[in-house]
C-alpha positions as CSV (number, residue, x, y, z in Angstrom):
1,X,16.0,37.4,61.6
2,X,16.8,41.2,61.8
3,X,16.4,41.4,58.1
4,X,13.2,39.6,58.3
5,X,11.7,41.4,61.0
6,X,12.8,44.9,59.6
7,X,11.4,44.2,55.9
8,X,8.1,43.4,57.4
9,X,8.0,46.8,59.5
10,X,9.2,48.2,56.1
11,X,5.5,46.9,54.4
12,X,3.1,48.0,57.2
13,X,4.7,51.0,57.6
14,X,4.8,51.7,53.6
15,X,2.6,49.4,51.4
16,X,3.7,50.9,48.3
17,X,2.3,48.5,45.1
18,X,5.5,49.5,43.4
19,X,7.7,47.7,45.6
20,X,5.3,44.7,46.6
21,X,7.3,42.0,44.3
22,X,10.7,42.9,45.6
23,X,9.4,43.1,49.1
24,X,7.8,39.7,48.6
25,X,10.5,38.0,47.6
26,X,13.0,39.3,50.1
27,X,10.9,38.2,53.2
28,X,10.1,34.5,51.0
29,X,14.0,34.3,50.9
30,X,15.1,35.1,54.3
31,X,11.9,33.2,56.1
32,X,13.1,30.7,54.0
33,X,16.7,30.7,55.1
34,X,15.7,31.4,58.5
35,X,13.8,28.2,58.4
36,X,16.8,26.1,57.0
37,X,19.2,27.5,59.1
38,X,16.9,27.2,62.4
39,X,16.4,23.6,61.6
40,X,19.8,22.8,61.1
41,X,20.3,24.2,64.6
42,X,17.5,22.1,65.5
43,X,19.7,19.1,64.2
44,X,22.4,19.7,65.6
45,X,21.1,20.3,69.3
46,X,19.5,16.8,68.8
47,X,16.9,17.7,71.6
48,X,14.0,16.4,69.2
49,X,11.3,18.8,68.6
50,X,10.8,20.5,71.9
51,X,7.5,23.0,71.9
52,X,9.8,25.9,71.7
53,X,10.5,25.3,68.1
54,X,6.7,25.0,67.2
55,X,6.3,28.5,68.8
56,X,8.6,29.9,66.7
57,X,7.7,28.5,63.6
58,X,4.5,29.6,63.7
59,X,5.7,33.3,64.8
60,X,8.1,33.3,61.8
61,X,5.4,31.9,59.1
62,X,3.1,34.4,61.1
63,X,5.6,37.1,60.5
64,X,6.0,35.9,56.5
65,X,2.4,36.1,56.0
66,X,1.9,39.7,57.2
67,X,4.0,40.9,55.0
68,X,1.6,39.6,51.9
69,X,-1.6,40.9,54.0
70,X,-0.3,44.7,54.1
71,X,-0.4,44.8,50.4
72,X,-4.0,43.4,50.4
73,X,-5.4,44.7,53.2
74,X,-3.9,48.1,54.1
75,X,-7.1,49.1,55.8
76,X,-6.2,46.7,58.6
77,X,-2.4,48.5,59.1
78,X,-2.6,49.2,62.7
79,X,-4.0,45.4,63.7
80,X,-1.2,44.1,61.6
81,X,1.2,46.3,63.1
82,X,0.0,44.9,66.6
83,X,0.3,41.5,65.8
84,X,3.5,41.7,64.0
85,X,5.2,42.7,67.1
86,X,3.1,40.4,69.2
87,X,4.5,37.6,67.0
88,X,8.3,39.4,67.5
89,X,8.1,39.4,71.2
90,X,6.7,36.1,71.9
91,X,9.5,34.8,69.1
92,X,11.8,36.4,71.3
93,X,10.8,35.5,74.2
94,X,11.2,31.4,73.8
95,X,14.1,32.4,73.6
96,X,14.4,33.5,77.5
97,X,12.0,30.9,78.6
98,X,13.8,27.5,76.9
99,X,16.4,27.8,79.4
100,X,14.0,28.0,82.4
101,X,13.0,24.4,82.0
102,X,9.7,24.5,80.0
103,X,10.9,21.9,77.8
């Protein structure tokens, strides 16, 4: 998640053409080992699928998809910048709430 969230920091705050395939593919392959390994933890809770897990999964998909937009629209760096940490800190903050009883 660290990795994720740092490459895709790395794109908005430089979206150099040279370096779009490589940066592609590392935020495909650790969204998509963030997904397998967050439903495996799903799994294993066996709570179902509670809303908190639909939060995140949008935040994380959000967060993979930003990364593609700062290479196509670099125009729109600051509003994807915004929304990128938006999508961090509600991410993170499921994470604070789930225990609270919002099941």
């Amino acid at each position: 998640m660290v990795f994720l969230v740092a490459f895709v920091f790395q794109a908005l705050s430089n979206p150099d053409p040279k370096g779009k395939k490589s940066m592609m593919m590392r935020t495909g392959i650790l969204g998509l080992l963030m997904l397998i390994g967050g439903f495996g933890l799903v799994a294993r809770m066996k709570t179902g699928f509670p809303w908190w897990v639909t939060v995140k999964l949008i935040c994380w998909f959000g967060l993979m998809g930003i990364t593609g937009m700062a290479y196509r629209m670099p125009e729109r760096l600051p509003l994807l910048r915004m929304v990128a940490a938006i999508l961090v800190v509600t991410a993170i903050a499921t994470v604070y709430l789930r225990p609270l009883g919002f099941e």
